[in-house]
N, C-alpha and C positions, 0 to 999 in steps of 0.2 A: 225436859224443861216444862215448868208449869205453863198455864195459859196466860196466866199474867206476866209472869218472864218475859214468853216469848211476843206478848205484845207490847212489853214498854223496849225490848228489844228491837221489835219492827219499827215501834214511834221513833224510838233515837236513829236509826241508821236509816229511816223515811226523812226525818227531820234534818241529817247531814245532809242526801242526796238531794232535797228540797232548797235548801241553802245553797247547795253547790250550783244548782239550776237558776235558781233566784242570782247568785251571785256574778254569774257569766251574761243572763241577760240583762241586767243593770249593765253591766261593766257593756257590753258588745252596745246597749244603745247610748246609754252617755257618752264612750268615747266615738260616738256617731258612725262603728264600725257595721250596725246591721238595723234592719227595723226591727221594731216588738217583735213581731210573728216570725222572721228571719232566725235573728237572735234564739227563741225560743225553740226552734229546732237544734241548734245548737248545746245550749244548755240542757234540753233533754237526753241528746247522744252522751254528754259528758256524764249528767245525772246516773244515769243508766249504769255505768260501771261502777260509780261509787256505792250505786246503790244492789246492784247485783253481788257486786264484791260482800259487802256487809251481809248481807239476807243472809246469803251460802251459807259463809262463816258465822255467823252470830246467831240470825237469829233462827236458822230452821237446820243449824251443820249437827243438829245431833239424828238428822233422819239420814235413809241411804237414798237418797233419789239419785241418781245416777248427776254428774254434774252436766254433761251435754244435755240430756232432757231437759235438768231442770232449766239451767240457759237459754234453748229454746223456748220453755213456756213462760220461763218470765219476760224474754223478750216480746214473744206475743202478747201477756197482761200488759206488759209498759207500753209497747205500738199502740195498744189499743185505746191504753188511757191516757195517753199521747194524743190520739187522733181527736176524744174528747176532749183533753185539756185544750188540746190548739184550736176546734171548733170553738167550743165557750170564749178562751180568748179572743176569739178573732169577733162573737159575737158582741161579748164585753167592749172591747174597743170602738166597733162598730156602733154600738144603739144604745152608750152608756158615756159619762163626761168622768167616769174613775178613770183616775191615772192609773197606764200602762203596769208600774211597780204592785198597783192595788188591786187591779185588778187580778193578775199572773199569781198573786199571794191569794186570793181566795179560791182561782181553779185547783192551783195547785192542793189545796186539803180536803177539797171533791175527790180529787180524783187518791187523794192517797187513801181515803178510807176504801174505796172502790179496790185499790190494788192489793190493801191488806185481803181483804178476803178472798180475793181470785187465788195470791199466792198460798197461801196458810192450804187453800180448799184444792188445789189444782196444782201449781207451779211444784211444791215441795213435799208433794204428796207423799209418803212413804213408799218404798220401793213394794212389791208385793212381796218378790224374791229377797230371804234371808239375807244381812251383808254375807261378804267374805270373810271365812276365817284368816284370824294375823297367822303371816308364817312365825315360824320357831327363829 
């Protein structure tokens, strides 16, 4: 996959997972079920699969990185950009008058430039070891 493939690849299945994040913590604060920051742990966990799901497959399934590795290191990239996103937000809310929604929307595209390159560099690395050959 070229480089630009597989980065309008990463934008669009970043851009669902982002949505899906975005769309659970709206819904978890409006319907007054969590606060911002609550909420946002939530939507992260959810995020996470959808966007795990998609990477795999889309946009980095033509490398052999073993699938439990890679799952591990992109859980560690997302914890991590997780733990900034929810710090900034928490600061955001804290020492800023942008709403909740506006704010969460500009962590969230910090941090997803942050996580393309961890994963691309680290998460989906190429395996060193040859794949397997298909059986007959």
């Amino acid at each position: 996959m070229t480089s630009w493939r597989r980065l309008a690849s990463f934008v669009a299945v970043g851009c669902t997972a982002a949505a899906v994040h975005f769309g659970v913590v709206v819904l978890a604060v409006e319907s007054r079920t969590a606060t911002p920051l609550a909420a946002n742990v939530v939507g992260w966990l959810v995020a996470f699969v959808v966007s795990f799901a998609g990477q795999h497959r889309l946009t980095f399934g033509d490398r052999t990185a073993p699938m439990l590795r890679a799952v591990r290191r992109f859980f560690a990239i997302s914890a991590g950009g997780f733990a900034v996103n929810e710090a900034a937000y928490a600061l955001l809310l804290h020492v800023s008058a942008i709403r909740y929604d506006v704010a969460l929307a500009l962590v969230l595209v910090a941090v997803a430039v942050m996580t393309y390159v961890l994963s691309s560099r680290w998460a989906f690395l190429r395996s060193s070891a040859p794949p397997p050959a298909p059986s007959p």
